[in-house]
VMD Tcl script that draws the C-alpha trace (Angstrom):
set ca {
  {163.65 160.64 196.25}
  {166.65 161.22 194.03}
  {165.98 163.22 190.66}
  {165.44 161.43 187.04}
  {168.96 160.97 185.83}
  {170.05 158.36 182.92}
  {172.86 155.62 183.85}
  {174.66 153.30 181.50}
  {174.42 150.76 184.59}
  {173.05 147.48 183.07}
  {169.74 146.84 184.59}
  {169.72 143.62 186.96}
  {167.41 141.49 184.52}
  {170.54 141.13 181.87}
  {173.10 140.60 184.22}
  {173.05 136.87 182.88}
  {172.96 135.67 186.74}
  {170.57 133.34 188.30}
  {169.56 129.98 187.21}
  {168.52 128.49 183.86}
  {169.74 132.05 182.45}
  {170.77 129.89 178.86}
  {166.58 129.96 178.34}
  {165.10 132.29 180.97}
  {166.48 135.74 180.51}
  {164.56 137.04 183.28}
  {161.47 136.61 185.38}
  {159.21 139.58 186.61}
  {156.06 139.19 188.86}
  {154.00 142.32 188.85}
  {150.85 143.12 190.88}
  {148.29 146.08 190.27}
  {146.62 148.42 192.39}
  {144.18 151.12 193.00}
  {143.87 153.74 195.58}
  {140.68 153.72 197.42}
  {137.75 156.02 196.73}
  {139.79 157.51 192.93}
  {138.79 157.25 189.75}
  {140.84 154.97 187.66}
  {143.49 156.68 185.75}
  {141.45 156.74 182.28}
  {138.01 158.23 183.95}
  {140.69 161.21 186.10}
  {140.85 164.50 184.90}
  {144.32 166.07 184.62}
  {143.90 167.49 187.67}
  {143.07 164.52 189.69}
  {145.95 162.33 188.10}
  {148.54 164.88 189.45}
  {147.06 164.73 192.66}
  {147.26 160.75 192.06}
  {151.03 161.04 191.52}
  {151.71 163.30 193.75}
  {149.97 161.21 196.66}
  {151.80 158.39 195.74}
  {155.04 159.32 195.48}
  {154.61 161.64 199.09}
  {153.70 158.22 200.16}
  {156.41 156.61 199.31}
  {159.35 158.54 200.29}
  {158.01 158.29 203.80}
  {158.77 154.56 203.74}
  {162.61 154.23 204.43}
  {163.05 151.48 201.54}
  {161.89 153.55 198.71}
  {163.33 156.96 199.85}
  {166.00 156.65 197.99}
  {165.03 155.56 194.91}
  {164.48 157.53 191.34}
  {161.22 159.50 190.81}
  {160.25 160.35 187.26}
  {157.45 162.33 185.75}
  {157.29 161.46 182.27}
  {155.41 164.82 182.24}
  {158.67 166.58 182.33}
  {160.84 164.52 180.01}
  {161.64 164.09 176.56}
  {159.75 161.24 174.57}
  {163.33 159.77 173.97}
  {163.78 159.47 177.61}
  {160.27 158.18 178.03}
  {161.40 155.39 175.83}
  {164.33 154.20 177.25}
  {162.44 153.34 180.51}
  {160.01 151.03 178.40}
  {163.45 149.55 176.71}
  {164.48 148.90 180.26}
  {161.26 147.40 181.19}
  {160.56 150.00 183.65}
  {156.97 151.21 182.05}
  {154.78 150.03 179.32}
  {154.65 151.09 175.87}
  {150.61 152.69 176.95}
  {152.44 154.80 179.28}
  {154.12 156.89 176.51}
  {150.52 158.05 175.47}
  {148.79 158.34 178.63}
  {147.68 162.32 179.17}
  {149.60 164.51 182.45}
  {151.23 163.40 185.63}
  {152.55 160.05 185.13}
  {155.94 158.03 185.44}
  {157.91 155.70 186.95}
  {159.80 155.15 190.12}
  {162.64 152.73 190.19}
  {165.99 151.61 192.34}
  {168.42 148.77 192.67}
  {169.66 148.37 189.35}
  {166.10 148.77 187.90}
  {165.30 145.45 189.72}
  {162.27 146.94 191.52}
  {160.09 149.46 190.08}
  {156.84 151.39 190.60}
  {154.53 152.81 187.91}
  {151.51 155.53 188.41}
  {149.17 156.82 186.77}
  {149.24 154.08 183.70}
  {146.48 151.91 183.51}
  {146.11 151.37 187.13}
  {147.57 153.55 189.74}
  {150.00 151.23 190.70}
  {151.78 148.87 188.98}
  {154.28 147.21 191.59}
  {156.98 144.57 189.98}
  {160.45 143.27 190.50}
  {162.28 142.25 187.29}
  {165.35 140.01 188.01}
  {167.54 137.52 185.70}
  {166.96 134.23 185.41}
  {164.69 131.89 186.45}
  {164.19 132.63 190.36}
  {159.98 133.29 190.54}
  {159.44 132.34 194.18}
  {162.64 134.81 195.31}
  {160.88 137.65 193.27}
  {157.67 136.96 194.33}
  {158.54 137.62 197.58}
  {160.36 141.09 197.30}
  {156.98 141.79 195.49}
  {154.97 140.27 198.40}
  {156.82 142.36 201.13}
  {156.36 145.56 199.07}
  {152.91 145.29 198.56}
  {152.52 144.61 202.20}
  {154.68 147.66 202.70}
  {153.10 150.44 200.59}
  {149.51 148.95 201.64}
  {150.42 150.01 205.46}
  {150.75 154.11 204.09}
  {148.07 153.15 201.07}
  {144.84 152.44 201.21}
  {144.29 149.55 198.17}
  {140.85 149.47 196.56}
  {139.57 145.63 197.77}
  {135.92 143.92 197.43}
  {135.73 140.95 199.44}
  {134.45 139.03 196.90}
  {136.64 140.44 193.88}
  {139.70 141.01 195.50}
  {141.43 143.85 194.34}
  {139.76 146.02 192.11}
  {141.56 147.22 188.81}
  {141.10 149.06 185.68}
  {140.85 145.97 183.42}
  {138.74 143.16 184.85}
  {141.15 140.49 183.59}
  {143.48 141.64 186.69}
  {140.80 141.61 189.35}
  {141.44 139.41 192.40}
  {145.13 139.05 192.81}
  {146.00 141.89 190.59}
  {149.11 139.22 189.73}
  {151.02 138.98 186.53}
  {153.96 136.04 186.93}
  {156.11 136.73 183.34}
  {159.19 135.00 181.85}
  {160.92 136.38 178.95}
  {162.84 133.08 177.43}
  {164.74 132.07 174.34}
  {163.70 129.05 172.27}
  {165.35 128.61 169.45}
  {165.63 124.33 169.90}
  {162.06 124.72 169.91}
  {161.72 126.92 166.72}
  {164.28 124.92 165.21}
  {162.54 121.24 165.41}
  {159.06 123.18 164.74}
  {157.90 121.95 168.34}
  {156.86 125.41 169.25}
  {153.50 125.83 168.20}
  {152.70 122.80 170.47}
  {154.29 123.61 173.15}
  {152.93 126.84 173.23}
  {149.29 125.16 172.88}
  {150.02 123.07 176.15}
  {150.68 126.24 177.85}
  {147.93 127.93 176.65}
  {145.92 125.27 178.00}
  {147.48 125.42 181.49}
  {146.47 129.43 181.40}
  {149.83 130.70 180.02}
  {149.59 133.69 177.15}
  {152.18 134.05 175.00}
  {153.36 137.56 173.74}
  {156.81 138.94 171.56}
  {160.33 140.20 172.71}
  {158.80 143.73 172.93}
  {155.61 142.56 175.14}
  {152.00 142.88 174.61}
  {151.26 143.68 170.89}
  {154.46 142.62 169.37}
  {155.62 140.06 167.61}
  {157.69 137.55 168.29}
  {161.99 137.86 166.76}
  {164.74 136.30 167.45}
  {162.75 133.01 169.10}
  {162.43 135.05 172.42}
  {159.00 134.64 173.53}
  {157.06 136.55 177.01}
  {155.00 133.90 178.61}
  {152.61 135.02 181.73}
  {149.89 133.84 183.43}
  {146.72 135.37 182.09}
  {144.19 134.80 185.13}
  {144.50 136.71 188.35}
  {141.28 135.73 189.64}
  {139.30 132.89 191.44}
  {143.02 131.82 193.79}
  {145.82 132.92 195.53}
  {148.84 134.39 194.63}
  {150.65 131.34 195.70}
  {148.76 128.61 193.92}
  {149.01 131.14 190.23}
  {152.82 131.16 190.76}
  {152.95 127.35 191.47}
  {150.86 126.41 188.02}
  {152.57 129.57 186.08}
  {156.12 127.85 187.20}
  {154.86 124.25 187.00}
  {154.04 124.95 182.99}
  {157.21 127.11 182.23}
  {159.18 124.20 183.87}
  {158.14 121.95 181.49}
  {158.83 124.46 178.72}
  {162.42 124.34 180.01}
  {162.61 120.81 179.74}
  {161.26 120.50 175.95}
  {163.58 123.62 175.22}
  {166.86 121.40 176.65}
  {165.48 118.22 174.64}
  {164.85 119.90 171.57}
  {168.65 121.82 171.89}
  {169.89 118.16 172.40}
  {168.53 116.71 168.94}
  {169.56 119.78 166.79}
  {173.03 119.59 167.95}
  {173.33 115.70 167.74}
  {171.47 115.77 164.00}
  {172.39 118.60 162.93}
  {175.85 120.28 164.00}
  {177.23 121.41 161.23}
  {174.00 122.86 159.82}
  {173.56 124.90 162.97}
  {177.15 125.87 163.33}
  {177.12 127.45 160.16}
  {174.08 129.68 160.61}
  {175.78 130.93 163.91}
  {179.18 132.03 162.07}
  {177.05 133.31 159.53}
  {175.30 136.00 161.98}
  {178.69 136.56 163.54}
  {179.72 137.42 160.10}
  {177.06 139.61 158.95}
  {176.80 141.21 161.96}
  {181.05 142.29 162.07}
  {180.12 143.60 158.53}
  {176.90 144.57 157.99}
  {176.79 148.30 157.16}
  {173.00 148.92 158.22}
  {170.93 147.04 160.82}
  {167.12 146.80 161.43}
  {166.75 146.10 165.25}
  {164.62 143.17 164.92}
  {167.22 141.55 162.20}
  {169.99 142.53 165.12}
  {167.83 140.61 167.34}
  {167.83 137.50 165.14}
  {171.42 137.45 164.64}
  {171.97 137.44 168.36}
  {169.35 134.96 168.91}
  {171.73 132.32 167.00}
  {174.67 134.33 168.65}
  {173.30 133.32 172.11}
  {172.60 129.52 171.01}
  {176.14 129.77 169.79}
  {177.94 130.73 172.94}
  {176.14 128.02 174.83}
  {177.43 125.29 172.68}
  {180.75 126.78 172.41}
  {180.63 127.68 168.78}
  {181.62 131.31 169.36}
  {183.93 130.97 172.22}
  {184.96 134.92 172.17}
  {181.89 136.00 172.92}
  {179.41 135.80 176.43}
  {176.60 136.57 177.22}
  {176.73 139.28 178.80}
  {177.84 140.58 175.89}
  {174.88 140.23 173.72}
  {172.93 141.51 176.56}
  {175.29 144.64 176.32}
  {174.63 145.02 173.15}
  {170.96 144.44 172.55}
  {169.92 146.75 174.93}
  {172.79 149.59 173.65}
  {171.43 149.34 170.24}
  {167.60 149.63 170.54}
  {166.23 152.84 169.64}
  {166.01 155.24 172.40}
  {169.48 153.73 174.00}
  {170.67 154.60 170.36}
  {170.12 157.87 170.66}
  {170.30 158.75 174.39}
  {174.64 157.26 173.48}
  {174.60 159.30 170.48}
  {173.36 162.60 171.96}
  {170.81 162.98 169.26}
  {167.65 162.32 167.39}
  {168.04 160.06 164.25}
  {166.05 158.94 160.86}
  {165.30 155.45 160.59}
  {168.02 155.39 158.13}
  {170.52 157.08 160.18}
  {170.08 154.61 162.87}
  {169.75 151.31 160.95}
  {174.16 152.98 160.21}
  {175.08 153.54 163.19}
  {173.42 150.83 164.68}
  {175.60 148.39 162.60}
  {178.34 151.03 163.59}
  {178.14 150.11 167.18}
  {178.01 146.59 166.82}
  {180.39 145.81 164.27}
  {183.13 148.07 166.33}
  {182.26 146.20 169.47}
  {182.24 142.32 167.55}
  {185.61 143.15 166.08}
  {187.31 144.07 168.78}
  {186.86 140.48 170.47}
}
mol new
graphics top color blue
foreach p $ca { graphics top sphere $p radius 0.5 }
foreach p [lrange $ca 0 end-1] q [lrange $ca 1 end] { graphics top cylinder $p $q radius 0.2 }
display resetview
C-alpha cells in the first residue's frame, strides 16, 4: 500500500456526474464490521488496537484490489491532515479523538474507502456522485464479500453481524444521500416531508453529518435500521422514500420559479454579489451563498458559473483544505480573510 500523501484531485462524490446530481450530490452505502474473537475498539487497549490495524491492513494488501491503495495512520499525522480526510468524507469526525493506531485507507478518487479502529473495526463504504444506490451497493457488496474471504467477521445467527453500537447490528448497513433542497425550504414543505421520511425509517442529519446542523438547505438522509431484513429490501425502502423526496423537491422548484422568479433571482445575484466582495467569510454563510448559487445555475440565472465549480470551491475553502493550500495554521479570523480571498479571486475571474 502506497504511503499517506495529500492530492488536490477532486474526490469522485463532487464530480457532479451521475444522475439527479441537481438534488443528490452523492450517495454512499456503508457497512460495519468486527473481527472475530477482539474487543471492540472502545474496550482495546492501545496495544491491542495496533495489533487491530496492523492485522487489517496486512490483510488487505494481500488482496490484489486494495494493494494499491493509500494507508494512513492518523497516529502519525498532523490533526490538520486528520481533518481533511473527514472534509473528504473519508473518516468521521469521532475518529479525530479516538486514542492510538487508527486511520483510513482509501483509492479511486476517494470513491472507496476503509476505516479501522473507529467505532467498529471496519467501516467499509463507497461514496460516489449522484444518485446511483444500487451501482454502489454493489461495489460495497463485492468488497465485503472480498475482505470476508482473508477476515473473519464477527456474525450471530440470530443478530447478524455484531457491532459496537446495537443500532447497526444485523446488516451492519447505512444507505446515505447527501441532497440539496432549497424548493423545499423555500415553500416551507420541508418539515413534512422530512416527517414522511421519518416515518418510512429515514433520519435526517446536517451538511457536516451526525451532530450538525443543517446550512445551506443540504440535508444527509440515511436509513436508521440495519436490523430485522436484508440488505436488499433496506436499500429498496431507503431509495423508495428518497425517490419521493426527489419528486416533491422538482415540484416545489417548479412553483417557486413560476410564482416567484424575480424574488428568487434576486437572492441568487445577491450571493453572487456578496460573495465577489465580501472581505471575510464564515464557512457555513459560504455554504448558504452557494446553496442559492447552485439553485441558480440550474435555472440559468448565473450562466458563468457550473457546478463543478461550487463543488471546487466548497470543498477548497473548508477549514483543513484552507490550510493544507495555504501551508499554514490560521485564527478563526485569519481564515474567515482568506477564505473570502479565495473565493472572491476565483468568482471574478469568470
Amino acid at each position: 500500500m502506497k504511503p499517506v500523501e495529500h492530492t488536490s484531485t477532486m474526490p469522485a462524490w463532487l464530480d457532479n456526474s451521475g444522475p439527479e446530481t441537481d438534488i443528490v450530490v452523492s450517495t454512499r452505502v456503508r457497512l460495519a464490521r468486527n473481527l472475530e474473537g477482539r474487543q471492540f475498539p472502545q474496550k482495546a487497549s492501545l496495544p491491542e488496537r495496533k495489533g487491530i490495524f496492523e492485522y487489517i491492513t496486512s490483510q488487505l494488501k494481500a488482496i490484489k484490489e486494495y494493494d494499491a491503495f493509500t494507508v494512513v495512520n492518523f497516529k502519525e499525522i498532523t490533526n490538520v491532515k486528520q481533518r481533511l480526510f473527514v472534509e473528504r468524507r473519508l473518516a468521521s469526525p469521532d475518529l479525530l479523538s479516538v486514542e492510538g493506531d487508527r486511520g483510513v485507507i482509501a483509492g479511486d478518487r476517494n470513491r472507496i474507502a476503509i476505516m479501522i479502529n473507529e467505532e467498529d473495526h471496519l467501516r467499509l463504504q463507497c461514496l460516489n456522485s449522484g444518485y446511483r444506490p444500487e451501482e454502489i451497493w454493489r461495489v460495497v457488496d463485492t468488497m465485503d464479500t472480498r475482505i470476508g474471504e482473508h477476515i473473519r467477521f464477527a456474525f450471530d445467527k440470530q443478530r447478524g453481524f455484531l457491532t459496537s453500537c446495537p443500532t447497526n447490528s444485523g446488516t451492519g448497513m447505512r444507505v446515505s444521500f447527501l441532497m440539496h433542497l432549497p424548493g423545499l425550504v423555500l415553500t416551507k414543505a420541508i418539515d413534512q416531508v422530512l416527517q414522511g421520511a421519518e416515518q418510512l425509517g429515514i433520519t435526517t442529519r446536517g451538511f457536516f453529518g451526525e451532530h450538525s446542523d443543517v446550512v445551506g438547505s443540504f440535508f444527509q438522509l440515511s436509513n436508521y435500521a440495519t436490523l430485522g431484513v436484508q440488505e436488499e429490501e433496506f436499500l429498496e425502502n431507503t431509495t423508495g422514500a428518497v425517490q419521493k423526496i426527489i419528486t416533491h423537491e422538482r415540484a416545489a422548484r417548479k412553483t417557486v420559479f413560476e410564482q416567484a422568479r424575480a424574488e428568487i433571482s434576486d437572492k441568487i445575484m445577491r450571493s453572487l454579489g456578496i460573495l465577489r466582495h465580501a472581505v471575510m467569510l464564515e464557512i457555513n454563510e459560504f455554504i448558504n451563498l452557494a446553496s442559492a448559487l447552485r439553485l441558480g445555475i440550474h435555472y440559468d440565472v448565473v450562466p458563468s458559473l457550473s457546478i463543478q465549480q461550487i463543488n471546487y470551491l466548497m470543498l477548497t475553502v473548508l477549514p483543513a483544505h484552507l490550510q493544507e493550500k495555504l501551508g499554514r495554521q490560521l485564527e478563526d479570523r485569519e481564515m474567515k480573510i482568506e477564505r473570502a480571498s479565495i473565493v472572491k479571486t476565483f468568482l471574478n475571474g469568470n
